[in-house]
VOPAGU-2260 file (C-alpha; in pm, 1 decimal, decimal comma):
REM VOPAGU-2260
SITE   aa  ch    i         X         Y         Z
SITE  UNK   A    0   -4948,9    3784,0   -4202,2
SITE  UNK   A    1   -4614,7    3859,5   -4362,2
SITE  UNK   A    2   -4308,6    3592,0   -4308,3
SITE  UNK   A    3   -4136,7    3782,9   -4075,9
SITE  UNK   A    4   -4451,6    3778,8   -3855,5
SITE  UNK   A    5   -4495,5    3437,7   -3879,0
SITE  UNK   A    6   -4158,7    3360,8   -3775,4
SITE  UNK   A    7   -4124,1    3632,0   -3513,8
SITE  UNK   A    8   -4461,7    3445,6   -3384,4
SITE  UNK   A    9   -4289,7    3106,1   -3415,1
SITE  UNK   A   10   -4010,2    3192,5   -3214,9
SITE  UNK   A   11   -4181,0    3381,3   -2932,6
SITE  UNK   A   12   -4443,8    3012,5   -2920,4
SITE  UNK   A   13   -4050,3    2831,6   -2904,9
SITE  UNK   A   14   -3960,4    3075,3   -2601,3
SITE  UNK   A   15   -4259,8    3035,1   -2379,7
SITE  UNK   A   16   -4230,0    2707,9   -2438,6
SITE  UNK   A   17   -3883,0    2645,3   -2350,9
SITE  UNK   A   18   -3918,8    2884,1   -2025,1
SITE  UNK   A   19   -4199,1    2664,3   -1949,1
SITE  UNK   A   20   -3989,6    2348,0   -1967,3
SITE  UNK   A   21   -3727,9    2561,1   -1710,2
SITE  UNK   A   22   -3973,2    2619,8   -1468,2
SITE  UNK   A   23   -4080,7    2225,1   -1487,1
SITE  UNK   A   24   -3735,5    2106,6   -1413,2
SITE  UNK   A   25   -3656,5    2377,4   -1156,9
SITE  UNK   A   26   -3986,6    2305,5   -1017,5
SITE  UNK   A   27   -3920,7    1904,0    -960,7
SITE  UNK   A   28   -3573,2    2002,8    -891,4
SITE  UNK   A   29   -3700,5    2129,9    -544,8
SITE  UNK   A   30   -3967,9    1849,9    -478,0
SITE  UNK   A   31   -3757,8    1615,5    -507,4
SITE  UNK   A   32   -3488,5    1776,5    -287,3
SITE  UNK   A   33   -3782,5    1846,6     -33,9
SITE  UNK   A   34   -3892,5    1496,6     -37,8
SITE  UNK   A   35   -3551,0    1404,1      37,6
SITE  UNK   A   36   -3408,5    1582,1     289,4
SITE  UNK   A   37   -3763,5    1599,1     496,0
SITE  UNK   A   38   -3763,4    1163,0     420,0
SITE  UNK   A   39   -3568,1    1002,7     729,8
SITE  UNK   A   40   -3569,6     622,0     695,5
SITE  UNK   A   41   -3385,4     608,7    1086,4
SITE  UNK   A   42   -3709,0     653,2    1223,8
SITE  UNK   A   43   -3834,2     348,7    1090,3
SITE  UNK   A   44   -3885,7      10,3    1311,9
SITE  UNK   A   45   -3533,3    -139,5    1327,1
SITE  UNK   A   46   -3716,5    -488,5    1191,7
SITE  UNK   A   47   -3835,9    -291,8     882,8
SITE  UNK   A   48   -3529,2     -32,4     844,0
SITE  UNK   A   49   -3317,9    -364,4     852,3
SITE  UNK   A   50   -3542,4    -570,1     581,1
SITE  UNK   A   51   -3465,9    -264,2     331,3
SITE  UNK   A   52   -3082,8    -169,4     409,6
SITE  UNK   A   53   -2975,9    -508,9     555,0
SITE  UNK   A   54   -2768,6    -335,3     822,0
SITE  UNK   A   55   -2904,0    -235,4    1191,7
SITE  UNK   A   56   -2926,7     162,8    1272,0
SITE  UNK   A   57   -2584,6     138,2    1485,6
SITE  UNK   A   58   -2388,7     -56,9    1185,7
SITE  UNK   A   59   -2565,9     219,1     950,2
SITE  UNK   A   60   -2433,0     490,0    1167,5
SITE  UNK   A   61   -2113,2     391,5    1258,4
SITE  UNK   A   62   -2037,1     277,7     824,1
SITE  UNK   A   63   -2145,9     650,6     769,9
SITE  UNK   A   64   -1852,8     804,2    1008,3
SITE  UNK   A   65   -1606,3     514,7     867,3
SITE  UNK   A   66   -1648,6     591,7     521,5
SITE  UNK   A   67   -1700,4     975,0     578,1
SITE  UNK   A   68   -1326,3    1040,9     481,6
SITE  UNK   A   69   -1378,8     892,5     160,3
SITE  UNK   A   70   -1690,0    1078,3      90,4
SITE  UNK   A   71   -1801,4    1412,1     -61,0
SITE  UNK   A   72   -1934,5    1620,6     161,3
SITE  UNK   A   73   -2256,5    1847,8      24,6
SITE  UNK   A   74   -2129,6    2180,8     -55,5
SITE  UNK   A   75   -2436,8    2304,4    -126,1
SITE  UNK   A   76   -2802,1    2332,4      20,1
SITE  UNK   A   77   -2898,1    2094,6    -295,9
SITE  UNK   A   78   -2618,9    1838,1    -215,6
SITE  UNK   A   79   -2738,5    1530,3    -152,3
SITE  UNK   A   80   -2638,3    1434,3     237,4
SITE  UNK   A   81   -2389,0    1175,0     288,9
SITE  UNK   A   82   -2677,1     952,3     496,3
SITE  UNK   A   83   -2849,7     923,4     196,7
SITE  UNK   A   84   -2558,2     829,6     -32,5
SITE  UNK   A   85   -2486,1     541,1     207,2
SITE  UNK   A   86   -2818,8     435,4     264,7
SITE  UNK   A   87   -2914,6     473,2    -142,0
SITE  UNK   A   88   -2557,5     218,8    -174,3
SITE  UNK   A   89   -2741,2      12,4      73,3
SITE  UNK   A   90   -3070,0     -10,9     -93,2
SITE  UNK   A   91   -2946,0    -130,9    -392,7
SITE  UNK   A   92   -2701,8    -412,7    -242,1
SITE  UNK   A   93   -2991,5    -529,0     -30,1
SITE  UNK   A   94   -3244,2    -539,1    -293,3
SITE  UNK   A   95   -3102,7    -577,9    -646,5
SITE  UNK   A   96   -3245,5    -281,9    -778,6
SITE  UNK   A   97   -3327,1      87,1    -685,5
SITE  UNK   A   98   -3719,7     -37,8    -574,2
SITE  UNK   A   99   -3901,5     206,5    -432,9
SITE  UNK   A  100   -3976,8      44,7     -97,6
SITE  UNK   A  101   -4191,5     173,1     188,9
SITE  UNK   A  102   -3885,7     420,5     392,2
SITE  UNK   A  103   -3696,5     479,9      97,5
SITE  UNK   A  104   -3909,0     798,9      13,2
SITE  UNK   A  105   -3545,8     960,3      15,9
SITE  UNK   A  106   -3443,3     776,0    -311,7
SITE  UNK   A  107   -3817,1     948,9    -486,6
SITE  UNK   A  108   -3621,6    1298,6    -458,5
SITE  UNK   A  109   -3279,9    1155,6    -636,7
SITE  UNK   A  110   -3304,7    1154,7   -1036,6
SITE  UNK   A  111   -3102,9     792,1   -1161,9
SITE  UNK   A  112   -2792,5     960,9   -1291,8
SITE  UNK   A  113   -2753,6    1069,0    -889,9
SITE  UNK   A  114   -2822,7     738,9    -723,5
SITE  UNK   A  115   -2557,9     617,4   -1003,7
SITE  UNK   A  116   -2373,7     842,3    -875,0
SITE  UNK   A  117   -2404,8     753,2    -514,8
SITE  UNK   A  118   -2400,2     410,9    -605,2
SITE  UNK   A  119   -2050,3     522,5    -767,2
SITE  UNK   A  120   -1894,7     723,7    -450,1
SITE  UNK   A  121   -1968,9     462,8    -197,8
SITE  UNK   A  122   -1894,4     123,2    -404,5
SITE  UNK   A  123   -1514,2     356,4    -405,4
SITE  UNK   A  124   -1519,7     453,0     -46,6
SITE  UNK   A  125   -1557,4      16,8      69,0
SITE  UNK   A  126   -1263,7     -61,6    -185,9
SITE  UNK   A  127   -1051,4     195,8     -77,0
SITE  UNK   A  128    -739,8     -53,6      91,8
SITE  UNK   A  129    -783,4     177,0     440,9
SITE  UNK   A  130   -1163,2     -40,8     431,6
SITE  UNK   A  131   -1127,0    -318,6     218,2
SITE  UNK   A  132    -818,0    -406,9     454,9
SITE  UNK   A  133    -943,9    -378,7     778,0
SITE  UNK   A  134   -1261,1    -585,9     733,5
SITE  UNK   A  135   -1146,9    -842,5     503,5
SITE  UNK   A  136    -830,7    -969,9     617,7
SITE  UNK   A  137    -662,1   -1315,5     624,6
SITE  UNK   A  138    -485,5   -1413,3     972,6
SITE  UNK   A  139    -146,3   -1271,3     945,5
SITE  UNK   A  140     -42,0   -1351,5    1322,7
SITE  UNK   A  141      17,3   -1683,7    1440,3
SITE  UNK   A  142    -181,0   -1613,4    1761,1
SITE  UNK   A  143    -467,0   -1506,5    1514,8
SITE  UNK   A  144    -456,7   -1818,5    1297,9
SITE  UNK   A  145    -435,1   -2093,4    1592,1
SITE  UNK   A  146    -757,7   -1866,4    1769,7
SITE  UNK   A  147    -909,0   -1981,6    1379,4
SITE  UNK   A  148    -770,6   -2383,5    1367,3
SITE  UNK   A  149    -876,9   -2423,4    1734,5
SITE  UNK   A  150   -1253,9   -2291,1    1615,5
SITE  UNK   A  151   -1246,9   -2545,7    1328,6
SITE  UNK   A  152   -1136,3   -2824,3    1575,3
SITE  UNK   A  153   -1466,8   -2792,3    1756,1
SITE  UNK   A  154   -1626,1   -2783,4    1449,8
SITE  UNK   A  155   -1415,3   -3059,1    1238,3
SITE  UNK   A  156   -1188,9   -3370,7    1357,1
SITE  UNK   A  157    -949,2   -3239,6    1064,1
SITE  UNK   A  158    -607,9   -3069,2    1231,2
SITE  UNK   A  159    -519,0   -2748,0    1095,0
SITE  UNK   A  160    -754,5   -2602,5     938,2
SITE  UNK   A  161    -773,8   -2248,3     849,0
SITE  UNK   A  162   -1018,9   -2219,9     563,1
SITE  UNK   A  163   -1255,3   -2369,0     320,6
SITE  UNK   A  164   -1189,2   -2207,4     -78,3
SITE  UNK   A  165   -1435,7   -2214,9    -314,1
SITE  UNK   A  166   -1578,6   -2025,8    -602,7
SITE  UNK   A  167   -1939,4   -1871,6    -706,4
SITE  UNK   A  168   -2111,7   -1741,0    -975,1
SITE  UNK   A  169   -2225,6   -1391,0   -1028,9
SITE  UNK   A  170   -2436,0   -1282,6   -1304,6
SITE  UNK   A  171   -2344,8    -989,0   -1522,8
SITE  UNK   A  172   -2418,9    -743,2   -1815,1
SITE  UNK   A  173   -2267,5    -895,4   -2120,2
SITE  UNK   A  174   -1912,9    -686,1   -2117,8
SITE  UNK   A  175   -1820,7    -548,6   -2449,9
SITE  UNK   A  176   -1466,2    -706,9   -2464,7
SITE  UNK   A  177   -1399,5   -1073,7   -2457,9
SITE  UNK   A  178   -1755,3   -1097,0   -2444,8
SITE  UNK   A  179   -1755,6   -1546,1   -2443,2
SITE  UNK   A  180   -1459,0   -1557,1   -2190,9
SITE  UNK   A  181   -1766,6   -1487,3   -1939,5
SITE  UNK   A  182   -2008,6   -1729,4   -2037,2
SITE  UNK   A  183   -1983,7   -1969,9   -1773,1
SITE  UNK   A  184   -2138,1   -2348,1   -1807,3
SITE  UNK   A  185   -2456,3   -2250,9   -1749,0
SITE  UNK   A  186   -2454,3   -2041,5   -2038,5
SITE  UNK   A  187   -2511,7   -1738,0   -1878,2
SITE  UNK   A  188   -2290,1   -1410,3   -1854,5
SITE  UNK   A  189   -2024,9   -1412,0   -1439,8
SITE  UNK   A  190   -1740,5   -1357,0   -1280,0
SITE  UNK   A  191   -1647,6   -1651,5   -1104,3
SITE  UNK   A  192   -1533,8   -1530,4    -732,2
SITE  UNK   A  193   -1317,1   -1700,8    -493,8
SITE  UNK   A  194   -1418,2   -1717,2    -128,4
SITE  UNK   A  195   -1203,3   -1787,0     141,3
SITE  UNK   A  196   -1456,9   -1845,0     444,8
SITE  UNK   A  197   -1429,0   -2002,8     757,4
SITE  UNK   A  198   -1686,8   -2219,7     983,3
SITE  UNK   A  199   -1838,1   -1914,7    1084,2
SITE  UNK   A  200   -1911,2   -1751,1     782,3
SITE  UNK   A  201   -1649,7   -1523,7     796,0
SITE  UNK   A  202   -1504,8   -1435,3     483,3
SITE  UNK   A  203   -1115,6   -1411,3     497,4
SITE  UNK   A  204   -1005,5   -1393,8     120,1
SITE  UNK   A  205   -1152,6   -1289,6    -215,7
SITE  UNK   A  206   -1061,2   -1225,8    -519,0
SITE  UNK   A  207   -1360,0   -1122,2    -794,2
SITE  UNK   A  208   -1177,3   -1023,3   -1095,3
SITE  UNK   A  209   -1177,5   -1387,2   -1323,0
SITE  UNK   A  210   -1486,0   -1449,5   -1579,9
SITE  UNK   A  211   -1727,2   -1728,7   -1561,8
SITE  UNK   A  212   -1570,6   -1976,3   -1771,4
SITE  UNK   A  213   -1256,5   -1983,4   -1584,3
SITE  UNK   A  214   -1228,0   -2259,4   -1327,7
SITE  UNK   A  215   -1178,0   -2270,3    -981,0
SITE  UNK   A  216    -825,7   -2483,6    -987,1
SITE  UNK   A  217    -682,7   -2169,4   -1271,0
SITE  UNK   A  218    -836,0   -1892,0   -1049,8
SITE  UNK   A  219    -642,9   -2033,0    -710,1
SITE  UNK   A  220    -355,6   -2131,0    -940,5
SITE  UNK   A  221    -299,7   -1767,6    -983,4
SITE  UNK   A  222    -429,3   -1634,8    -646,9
SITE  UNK   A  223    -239,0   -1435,1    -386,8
SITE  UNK   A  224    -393,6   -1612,1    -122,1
SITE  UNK   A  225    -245,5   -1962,3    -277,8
SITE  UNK   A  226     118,5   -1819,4    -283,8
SITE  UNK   A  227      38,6   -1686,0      98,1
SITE  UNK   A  228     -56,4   -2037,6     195,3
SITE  UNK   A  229     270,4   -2178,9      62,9
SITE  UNK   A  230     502,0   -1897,6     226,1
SITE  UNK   A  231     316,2   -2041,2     588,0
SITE  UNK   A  232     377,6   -2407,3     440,8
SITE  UNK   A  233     771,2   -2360,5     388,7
SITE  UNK   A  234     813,0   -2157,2     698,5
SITE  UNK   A  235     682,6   -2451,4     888,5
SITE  UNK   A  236     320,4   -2353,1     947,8
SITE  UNK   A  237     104,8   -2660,9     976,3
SITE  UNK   A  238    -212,5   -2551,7     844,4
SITE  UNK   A  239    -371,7   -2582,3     519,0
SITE  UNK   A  240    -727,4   -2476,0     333,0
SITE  UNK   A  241    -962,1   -2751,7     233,4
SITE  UNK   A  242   -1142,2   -2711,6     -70,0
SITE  UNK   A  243   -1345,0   -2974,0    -345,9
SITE  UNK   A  244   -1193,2   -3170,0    -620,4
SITE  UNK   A  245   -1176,6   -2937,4    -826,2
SITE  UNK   A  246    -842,3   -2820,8    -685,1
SITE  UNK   A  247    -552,0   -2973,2    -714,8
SITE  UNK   A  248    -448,9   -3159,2    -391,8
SITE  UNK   A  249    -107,0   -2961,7    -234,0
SITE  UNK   A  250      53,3   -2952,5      79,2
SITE  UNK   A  251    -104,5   -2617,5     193,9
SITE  UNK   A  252    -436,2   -2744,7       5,1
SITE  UNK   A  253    -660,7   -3074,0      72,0
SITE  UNK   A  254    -929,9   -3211,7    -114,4
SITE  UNK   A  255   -1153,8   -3547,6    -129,8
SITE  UNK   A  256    -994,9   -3869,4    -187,1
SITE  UNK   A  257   -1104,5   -4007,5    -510,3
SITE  UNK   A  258   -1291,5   -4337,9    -499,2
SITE  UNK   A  259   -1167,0   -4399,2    -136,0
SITE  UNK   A  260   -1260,0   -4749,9     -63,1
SITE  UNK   A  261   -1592,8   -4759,5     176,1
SITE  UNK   A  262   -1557,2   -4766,9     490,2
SITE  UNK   A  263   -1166,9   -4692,9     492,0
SITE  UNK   A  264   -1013,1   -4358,3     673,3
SITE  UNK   A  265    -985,7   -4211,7     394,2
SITE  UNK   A  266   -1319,9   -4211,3     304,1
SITE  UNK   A  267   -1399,8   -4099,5     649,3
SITE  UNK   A  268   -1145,0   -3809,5     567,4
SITE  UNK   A  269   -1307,4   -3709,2     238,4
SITE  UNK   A  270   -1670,9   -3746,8     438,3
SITE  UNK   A  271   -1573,4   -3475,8     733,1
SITE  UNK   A  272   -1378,1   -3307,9     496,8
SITE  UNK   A  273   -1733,1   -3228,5     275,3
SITE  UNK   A  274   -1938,7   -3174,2     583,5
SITE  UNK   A  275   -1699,1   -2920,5     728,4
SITE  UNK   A  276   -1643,8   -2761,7     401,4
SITE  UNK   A  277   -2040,0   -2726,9     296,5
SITE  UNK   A  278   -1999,9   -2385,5     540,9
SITE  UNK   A  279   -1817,2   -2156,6     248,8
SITE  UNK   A  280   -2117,8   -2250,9      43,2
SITE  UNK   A  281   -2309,9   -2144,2     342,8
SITE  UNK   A  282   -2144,6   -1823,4     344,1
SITE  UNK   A  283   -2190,1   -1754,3     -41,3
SITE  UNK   A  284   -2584,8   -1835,9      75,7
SITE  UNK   A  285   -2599,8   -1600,9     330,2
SITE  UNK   A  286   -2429,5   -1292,2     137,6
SITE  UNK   A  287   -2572,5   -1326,5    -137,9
SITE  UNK   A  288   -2886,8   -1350,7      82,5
SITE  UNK   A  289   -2841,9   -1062,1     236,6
SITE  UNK   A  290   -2705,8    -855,9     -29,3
SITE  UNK   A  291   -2938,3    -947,7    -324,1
SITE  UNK   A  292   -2774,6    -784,3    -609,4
SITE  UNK   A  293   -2560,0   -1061,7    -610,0
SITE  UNK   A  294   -2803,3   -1335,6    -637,5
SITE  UNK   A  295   -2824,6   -1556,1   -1003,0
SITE  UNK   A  296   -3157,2   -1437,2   -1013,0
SITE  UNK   A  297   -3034,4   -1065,6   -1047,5
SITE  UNK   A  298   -2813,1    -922,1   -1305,8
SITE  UNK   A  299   -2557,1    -674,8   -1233,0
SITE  UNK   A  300   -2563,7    -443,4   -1538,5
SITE  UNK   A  301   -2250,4    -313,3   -1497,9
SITE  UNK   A  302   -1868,4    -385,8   -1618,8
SITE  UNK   A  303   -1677,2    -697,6   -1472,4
SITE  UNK   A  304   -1418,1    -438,2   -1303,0
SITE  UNK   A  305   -1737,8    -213,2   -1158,3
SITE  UNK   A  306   -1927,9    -560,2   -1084,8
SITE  UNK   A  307   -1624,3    -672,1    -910,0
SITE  UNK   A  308   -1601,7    -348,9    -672,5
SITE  UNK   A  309   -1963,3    -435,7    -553,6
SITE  UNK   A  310   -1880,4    -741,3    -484,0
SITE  UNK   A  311   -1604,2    -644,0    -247,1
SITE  UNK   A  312   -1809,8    -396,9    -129,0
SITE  UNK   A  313   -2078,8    -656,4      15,6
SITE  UNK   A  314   -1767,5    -850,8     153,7
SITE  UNK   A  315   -1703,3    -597,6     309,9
SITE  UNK   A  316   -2064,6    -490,9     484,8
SITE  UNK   A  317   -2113,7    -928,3     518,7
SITE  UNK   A  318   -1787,1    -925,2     719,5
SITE  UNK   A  319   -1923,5    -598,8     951,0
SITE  UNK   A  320   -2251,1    -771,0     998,4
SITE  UNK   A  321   -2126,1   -1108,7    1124,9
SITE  UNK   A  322   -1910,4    -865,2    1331,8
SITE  UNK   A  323   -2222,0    -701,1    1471,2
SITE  UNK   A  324   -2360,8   -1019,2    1539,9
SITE  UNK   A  325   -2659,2    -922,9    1306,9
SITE  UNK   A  326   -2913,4   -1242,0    1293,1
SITE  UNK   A  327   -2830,0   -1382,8     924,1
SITE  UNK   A  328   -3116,7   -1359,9     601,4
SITE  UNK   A  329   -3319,6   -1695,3     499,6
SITE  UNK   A  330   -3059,1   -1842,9     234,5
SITE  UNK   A  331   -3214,3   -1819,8    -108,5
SITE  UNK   A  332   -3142,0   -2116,5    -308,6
SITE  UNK   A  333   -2975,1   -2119,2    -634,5
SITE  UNK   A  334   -2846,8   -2359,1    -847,6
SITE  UNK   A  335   -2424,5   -2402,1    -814,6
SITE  UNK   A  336   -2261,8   -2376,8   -1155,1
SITE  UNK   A  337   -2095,4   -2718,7   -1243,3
SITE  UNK   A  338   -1730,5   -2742,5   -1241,2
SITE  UNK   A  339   -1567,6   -3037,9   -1379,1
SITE  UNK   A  340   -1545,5   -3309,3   -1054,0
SITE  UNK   A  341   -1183,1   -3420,7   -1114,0
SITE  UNK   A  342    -901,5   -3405,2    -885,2
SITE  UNK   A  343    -659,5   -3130,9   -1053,8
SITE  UNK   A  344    -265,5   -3120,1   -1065,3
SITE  UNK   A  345     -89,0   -2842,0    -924,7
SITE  UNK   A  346     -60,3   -2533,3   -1171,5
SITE  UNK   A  347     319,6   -2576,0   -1138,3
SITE  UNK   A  348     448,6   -2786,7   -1464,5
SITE  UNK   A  349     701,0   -3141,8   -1484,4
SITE  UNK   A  350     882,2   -3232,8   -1212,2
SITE  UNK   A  351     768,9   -2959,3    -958,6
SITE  UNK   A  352     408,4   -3051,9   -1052,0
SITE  UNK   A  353     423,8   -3431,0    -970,2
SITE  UNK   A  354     686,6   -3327,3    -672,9
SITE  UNK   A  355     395,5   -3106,9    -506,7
SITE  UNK   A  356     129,5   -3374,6    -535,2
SITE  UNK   A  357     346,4   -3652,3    -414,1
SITE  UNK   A  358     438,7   -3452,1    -123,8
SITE  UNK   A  359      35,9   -3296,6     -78,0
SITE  UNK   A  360     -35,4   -3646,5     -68,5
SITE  UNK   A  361     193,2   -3704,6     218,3
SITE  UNK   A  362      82,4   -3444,9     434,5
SITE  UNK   A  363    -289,2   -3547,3     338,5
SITE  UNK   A  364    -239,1   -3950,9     499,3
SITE  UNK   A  365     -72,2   -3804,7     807,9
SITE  UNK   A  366    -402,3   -3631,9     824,9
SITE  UNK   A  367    -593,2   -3957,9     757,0
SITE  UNK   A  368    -399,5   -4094,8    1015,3
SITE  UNK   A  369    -411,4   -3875,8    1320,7
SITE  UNK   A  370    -786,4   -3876,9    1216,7
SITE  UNK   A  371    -785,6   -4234,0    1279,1
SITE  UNK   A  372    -602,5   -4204,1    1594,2
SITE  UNK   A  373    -853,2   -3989,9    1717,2
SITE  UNK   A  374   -1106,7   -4222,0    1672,0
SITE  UNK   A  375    -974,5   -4518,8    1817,4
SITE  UNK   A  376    -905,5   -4316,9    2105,2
């Protein structure tokens, strides 16, 4: 055979196979779209269709029609529906990973650059501020925030209390820039998040963007919610956040006395004041619980400004479900990344530093002292 014929041969070989390859990919192309759209996890036991996508069937439904603005709709007969996108979102949040679980047959007919994708979409729709807003919200109304001080009352003998701060750990990807500002103490790769929760696990405040090896005092130094709680102090709002000594004792923020004398009131303050404030690290146990992507033992392999989003957007579902009255996850333990157990000044600098302890530690013995009252009484 001449060279032209073997070529010629050669290239019809190349041809067949490459139409061969078409058919293949056209060919899974509709399996998987068949095995998706014929796959409906809502008729699933609510028990098991809440194990895998950690809301109930009614939350599910009525998330689909609130983010539905903020969604594409399928413009084509291979779209993928916007149940699926949601419930694909939900998957991963709830299990850390895009596992192929028993009623998630759906997620067998989407290829991984389109469960990125609807990872993507929805991860957008819970940040946009019309969602993020409404369900994660700090008390702006004075009505709302005595309703939230009279609930810690029953809960607390502290006055005024309208929040516990604190921070936790979530693991990520090693990011590309700035790479060892992330490396938290436990040597591995977070974003340190700060939680504003109250005694009911719901989570008022948070703010997700600050890596792991920042601590919790710089992160609230530079928090909205810390300039918030000083515009209520100097209006002449009595109410203040607790949080652990790792924050600088203010007037709108209490901590622990350190090395209270036992036995005195003010190491009968610092005691209540730990007991009622172990409930934000409840709260971090039971989202991250629920929503297991953000467990230490997963890894979100994603940016710190895309890690952050998800994190928001589990706020966001967390705050929903406590509104639902959903019954909470078994908390998963994990081990709390050390922060350095000092009291901390204010972030402010000279004389307006040692002014705002002096007068924190003012308002803190009044507390001490109608605490005592209380007692005696």
């Amino acid at each position: 055979m001449d060279l032209i014929g073997v070529l010629r041969n050669r290239y019809i070989m190349r041809q067949r196979r490459d139409q061969i390859r078409r058919e293949q990919i056209y060919n899974n192309r509709i399996t998987r779209r068949q095995l998706r759209d014929a796959s409906n996890p809502f008729t699933l036991p609510e028990c098991v269709f809440q194990g895998i996508y950690r809301l109930s069937k009614d939350l599910v439904s009525a998330l689909i029609e609130d983010l539905r603005p903020f969604l594409h709709e399928r413009e084509r007969t291979t779209g993928i529906p916007l149940q699926h996108k949601v419930l694909c979102a939900l998957n991963f949040f709830g299990q850390g990973s895009f596992q192929k679980a028993v009623g998630c047959d759906f997620i067998l007919g989407l290829s991984q650059t389109s469960v990125s994708r609807c990872l993507d979409e929805v991860v957008a729709a819970l940040n946009r501020p019309e969602i993020l807003a409404a369900n994660v919200r700090f008390p702006d109304s004075e009505a709302e925030r005595r309703a939230i001080i009279r609930m810690h009352y029953q809960r607390c003998p502290i006055p005024g209390v309208l929040g516990y701060v604190d921070g936790t750990h979530i693991r990520i990807i090693a990011p590309t820039m700035n790479e060892e500002a992330f490396v938290n103490r436990k040597q591995f790769h977070s974003l340190n998040v700060q939680i504003v929760a109250t005694s009911n696990y719901k989570i008022l405040n948070v703010l997700a963007r600050y890596p792991g090896s920042s601590q919790n005092s710089f992160i609230w130094a530079n928090s909205a919610i810390r300039t918030r709680m000083e515009q209520l102090y100097r209006a002449g709002a009595e109410c203040w956040l607790l949080g652990d000594s790792g924050y600088p004792e203010e007037p709108w923020l209490h901590v622990p006395f350190l090395n209270a004398p036992e036995g005195s009131a003010e190491a009968e303050f610092s005691s209540q004041l730990k007991i009622s404030r172990s409930s934000v690290e409840r709260t971090m146990g039971h989202l991250k619980s629920r929503f297991q992507c953000l467990h230490v033992h997963r890894v979100l392999m994603y940016s710190p400004e895309n890690a952050a989003r998800i994190v928001n957007a589990c706020i966001v579902l967390h705050n929903k479900c406590l509104d639902a009255r959903l019954p909470h996850f078994e908390i998963i333990p994990e081990d709390r990344v050390p922060q350095e157990n000092v009291i901390r000044p204010p972030p402010a600098e000279g004389r307006q530093r040692d002014r705002l302890l002096r007068v924190g530690q003012v308002v803190r013995q009044r507390l001490v002292d109608r605490l005592r009252q209380a007692a005696a009484n």
